[in-house]
N, C-alpha and C positions, 0 to 999 in steps of 0.2 A: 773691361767692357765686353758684353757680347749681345749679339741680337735680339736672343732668345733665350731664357733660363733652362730649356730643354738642349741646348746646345752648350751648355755647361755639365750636365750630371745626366746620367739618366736611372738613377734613385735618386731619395732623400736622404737616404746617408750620407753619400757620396755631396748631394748640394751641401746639406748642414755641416758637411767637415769643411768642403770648401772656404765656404762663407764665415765659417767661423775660423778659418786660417787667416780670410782678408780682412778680418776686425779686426785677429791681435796685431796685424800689421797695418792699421791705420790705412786699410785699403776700404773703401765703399765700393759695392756692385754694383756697374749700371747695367742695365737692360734696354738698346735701343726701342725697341720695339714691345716693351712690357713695362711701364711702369711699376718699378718696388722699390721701396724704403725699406731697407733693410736696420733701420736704427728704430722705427717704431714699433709694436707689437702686432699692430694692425697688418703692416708691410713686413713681419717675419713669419704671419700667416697667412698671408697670400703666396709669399715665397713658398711654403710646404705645401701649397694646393696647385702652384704652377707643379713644385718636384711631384705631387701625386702622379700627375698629367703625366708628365714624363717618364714615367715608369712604363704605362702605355702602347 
């Protein structure tokens, strides 16, 4: 769990390996303050326009 997906990564490399370390471990990302689905398509590209942001 974290607030904000730019206080997780600040690329998208850095988020996509993340988050694809917390799927092989049956972990889901929450974002207090960002809603993302990270199990749908929709909510794994919102996820890479939050990591654009955050490059920033």
């Amino acid at each position: 769990m974290v607030t904000r997906v730019d206080r997780l990564a600040r690329s998208i490399r850095d988020l996509q390996d993340t988050v694809y370390t917390l799927n092989q471990r049956g972990i889901t990302l929450r974002a207090t303050e960002q809603p993302v689905d990270t199990r749908s398509a929709a909510g794994k590209a919102f996820l890479d326009m939050l990591g654009v942001f955050a490059e920033f």
